[in-house]
N, C-alpha and C positions, 0 to 999 in steps of 0.2 A: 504494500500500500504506500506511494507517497504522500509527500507532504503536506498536497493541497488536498488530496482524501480524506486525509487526517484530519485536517483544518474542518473541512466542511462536514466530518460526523461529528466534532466537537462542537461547531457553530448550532446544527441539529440538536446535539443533546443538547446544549444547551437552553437552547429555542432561542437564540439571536440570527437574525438577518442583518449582515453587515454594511447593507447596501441604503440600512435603513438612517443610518448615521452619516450623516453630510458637514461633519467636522466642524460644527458650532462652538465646539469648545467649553461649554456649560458643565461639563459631568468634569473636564479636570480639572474647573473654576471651584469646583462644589467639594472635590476631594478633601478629606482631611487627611489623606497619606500624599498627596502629591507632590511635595517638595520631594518628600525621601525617595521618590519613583526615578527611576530611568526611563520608561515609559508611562506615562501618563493615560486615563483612561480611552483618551482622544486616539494616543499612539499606539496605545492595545489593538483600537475597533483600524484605525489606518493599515497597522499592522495584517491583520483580518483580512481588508481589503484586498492589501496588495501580494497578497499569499504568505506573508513572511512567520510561517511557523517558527523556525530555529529564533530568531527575532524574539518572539512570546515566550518563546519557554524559556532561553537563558536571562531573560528580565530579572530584574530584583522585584517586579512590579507586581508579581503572582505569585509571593511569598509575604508582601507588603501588605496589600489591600487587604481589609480588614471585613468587605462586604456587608459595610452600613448601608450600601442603598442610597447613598447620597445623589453618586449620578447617574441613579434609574429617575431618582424625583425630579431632577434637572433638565432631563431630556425630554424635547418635546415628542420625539418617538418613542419614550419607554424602553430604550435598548439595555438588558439587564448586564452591562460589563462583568460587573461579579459572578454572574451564573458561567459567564465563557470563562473566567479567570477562574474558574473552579476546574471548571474541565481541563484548563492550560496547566493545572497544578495536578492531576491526576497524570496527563500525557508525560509531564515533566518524569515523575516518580517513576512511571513506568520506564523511561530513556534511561534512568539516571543521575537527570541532568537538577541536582538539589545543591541548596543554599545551606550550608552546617551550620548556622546560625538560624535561618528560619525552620531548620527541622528542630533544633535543639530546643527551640522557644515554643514548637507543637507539641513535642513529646512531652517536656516539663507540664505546660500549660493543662494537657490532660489529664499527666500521671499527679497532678495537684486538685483536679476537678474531681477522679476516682478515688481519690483518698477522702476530701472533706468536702462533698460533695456543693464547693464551689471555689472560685481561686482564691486565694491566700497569695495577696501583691506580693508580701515580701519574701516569701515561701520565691514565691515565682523570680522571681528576679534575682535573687541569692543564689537560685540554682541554676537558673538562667546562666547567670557573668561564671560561675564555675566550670559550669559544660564547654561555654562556649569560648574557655581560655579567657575571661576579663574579669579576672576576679575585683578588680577594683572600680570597676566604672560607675556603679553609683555612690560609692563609701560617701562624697562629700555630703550628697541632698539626704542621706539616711539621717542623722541628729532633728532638719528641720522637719520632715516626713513624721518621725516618733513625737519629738515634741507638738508638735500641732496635727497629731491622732491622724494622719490622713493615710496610716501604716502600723498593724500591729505586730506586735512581736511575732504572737504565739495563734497557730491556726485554730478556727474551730470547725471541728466536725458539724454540719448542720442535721436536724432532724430527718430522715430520708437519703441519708445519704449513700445509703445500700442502693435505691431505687437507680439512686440517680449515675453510679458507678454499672447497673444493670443497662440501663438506657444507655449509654456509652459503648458498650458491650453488644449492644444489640445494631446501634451504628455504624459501628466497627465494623462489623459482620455486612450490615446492609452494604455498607459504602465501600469497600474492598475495591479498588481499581485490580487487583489478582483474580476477582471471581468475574471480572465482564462487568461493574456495575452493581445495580440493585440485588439480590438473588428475590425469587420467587420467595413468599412469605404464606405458608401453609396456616392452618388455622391451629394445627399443632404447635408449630413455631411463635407465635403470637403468646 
């Protein structure tokens, strides 16, 4: 299968039509990741356009977005960049072609969600800068974070938090780019 294959069953799953975005530039006006982007969501969908798979996938741009939806509400087409940028992050994994830093920040970010069944900032970022070789990069803003409560020491397990390590587990499973996608969900499975 080439590239533009690729591109175009990724555009399908996703349900964008790239043809639909006439480069307004709203959706990378409205990003709240777009400074940190090498591609912007503008350059994502141009990207799209002009077949440039390898382009997409080695972006930092599909590790970045955080898929608030900011430039589906901006767009007067409704083009959902984040649902492609999801698929572009699935295509990636499957190549190879990952960010050790945006994986290291996924893994953590979860194996933190499966434990106290929500994230714990400082959990997250403590383990974050050590995975990711940076042990020191936020030391400074940590004293004003603690003193003005915007950061607690120590995690809590929330009420449900079995459930919610289950649901996780059951995504996992759904969401697998190794299995093709979704799997079939039997009433057993359920």
């Amino acid at each position: 299968m080439n590239d533009q294959s690729i591109l175009d069953r990724l555009m399908e799953t996703a349900d964008v039509r790239q043809y639909d975005c006439y480069q307004c530039g709203k959706c990378s006006g409205g990003c709240p990741m777009s400074d940190a982007m090498d591609l912007k969501p503008r350059g994502i969908m141009r990207c799209a356009q002009t077949g440039s798979l390898l382009r997409i996938l080695r972006s930092n741009t599909i590790w970045l977005c955080t898929g608030c939806g900011a430039c589906v509400d901006r767009c007067p087409h409704d083009v959902d960049v984040p649902a492609l940028i999801e698929q572009a992050r699935y295509e990636a994994r499957r190549r190879g072609i990952l960010r050790r830093d945006s994986e290291v920040l996924n893994k953590t970010f979860v194996a933190n969600i499966r434990s106290f069944g929500r994230n714990h900032e400082m959990l997250l970022a403590g383990l974050y800068n050590v995975f990711a070789f940076k042990p020191t990069q936020d030391i400074n803003s940590l004293p004003h974070m603690l003193n003005n409560g915007l950061v607690s020491p120590l995690p809590v397990r929330i009420k449900g938090s079995a459930e919610v390590a289950e649901l996780l587990e059951r995504a996992e499973r759904w969401d697998d780019p190794a299995l093709g996608g979704p799997e079939e969900e039997t009433e057993a499975s359920k």
